[in-house]
C-alpha positions as CSV (number, residue, x, y, z in Angstrom):
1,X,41.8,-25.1,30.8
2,X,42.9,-22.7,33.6
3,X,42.2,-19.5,31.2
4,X,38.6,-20.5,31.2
5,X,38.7,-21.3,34.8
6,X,39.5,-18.3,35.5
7,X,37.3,-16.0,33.2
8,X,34.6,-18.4,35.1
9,X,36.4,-17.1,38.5
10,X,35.9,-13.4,37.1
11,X,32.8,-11.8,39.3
12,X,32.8,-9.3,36.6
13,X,32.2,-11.3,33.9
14,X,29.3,-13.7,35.8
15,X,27.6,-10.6,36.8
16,X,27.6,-8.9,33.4
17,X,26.3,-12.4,32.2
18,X,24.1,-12.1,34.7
19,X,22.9,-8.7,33.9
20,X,22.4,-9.0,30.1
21,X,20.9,-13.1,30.9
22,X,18.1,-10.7,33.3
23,X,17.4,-7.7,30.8
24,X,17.3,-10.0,27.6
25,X,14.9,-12.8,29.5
26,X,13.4,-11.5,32.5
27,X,13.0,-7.9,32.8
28,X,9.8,-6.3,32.1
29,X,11.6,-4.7,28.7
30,X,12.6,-7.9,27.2
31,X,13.5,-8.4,23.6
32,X,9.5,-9.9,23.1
33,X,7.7,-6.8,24.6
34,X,10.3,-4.8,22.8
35,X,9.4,-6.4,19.6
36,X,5.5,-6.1,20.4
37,X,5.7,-2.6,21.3
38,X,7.3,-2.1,18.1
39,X,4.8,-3.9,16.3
40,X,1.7,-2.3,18.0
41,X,3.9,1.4,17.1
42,X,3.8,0.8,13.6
43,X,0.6,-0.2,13.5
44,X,-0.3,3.1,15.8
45,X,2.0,5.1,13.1
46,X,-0.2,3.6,9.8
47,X,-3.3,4.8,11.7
48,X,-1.7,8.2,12.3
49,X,-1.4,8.9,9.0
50,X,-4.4,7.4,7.5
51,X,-6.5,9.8,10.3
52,X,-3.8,12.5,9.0
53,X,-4.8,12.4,5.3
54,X,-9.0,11.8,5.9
55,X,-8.9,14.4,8.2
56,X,-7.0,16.8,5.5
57,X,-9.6,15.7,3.0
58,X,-12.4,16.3,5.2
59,X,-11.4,19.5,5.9
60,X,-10.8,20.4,2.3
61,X,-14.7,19.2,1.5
62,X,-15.8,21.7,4.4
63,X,-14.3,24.5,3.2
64,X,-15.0,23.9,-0.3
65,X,-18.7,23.1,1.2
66,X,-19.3,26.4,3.1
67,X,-17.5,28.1,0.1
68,X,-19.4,27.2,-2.8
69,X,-22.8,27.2,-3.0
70,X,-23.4,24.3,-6.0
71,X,-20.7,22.4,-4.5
72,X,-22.8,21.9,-1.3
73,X,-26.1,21.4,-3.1
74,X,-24.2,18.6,-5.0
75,X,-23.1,16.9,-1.8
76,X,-26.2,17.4,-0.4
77,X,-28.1,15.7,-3.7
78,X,-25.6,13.2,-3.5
79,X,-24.8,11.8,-0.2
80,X,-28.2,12.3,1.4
81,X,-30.6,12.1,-1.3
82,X,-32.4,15.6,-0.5
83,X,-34.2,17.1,-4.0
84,X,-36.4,20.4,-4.1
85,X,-39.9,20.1,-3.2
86,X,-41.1,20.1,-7.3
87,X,-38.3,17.1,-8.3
88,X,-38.6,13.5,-7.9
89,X,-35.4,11.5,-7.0
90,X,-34.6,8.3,-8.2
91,X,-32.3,5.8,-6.8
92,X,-30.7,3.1,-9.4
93,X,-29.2,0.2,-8.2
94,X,-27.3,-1.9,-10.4
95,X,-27.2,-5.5,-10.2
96,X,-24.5,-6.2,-8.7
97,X,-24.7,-4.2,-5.6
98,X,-28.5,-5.4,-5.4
99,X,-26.6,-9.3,-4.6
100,X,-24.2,-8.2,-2.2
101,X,-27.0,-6.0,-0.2
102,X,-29.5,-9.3,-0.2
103,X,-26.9,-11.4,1.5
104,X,-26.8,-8.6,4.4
105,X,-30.5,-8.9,4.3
């Protein structure tokens, strides 16, 4: 009973308490903004590498775009419908994609 009396008595023990009761609790830092910043990082880190690897692709596609002539004619075909002025272009649609787009519609 007097041991623990005395490690009560001990200033250096209530002010440690005191100190790790104030950074675990209190402090701006605490263990719940630590564990949000840490969430919000590795969310900041998947987005760093997903921008990473699209913008490797995309520079790939520009290179192989200004590099090869029937490459970019394809994209061009492809992506914004463009033709020559004696072809007609025709877009299918398949049934499925036809439902999803009417529900937008």
């Amino acid at each position: 009973m007097t041991q623990a009396f005395n490690l009560l008595k001990n200033k250096y023990l209530i002010c440690g308490i005191a100190f790790l009761t104030w950074m675990l609790f209190f402090d701006r830092n605490d263990l719940m903004s630590q564990y949000e910043y840490r969430q919000q990082l590795n969310v900041l880190e998947a987005e760093k590498e997903f921008y990473t690897t699209e913008t490797a692709k995309t520079v790939k596609d520009l290179n192989e775009l200004t590099t090869d002539r029937a490459k970019l004619e394809k994209f061009a075909r492809e992506k914004y419908l463009m033709k020559k002025d004696n072809e007609d272009v025709f877009v299918i649609i398949k049934e499925e994609e036809k439902k999803e787009n009417k529900s937008f519609f």
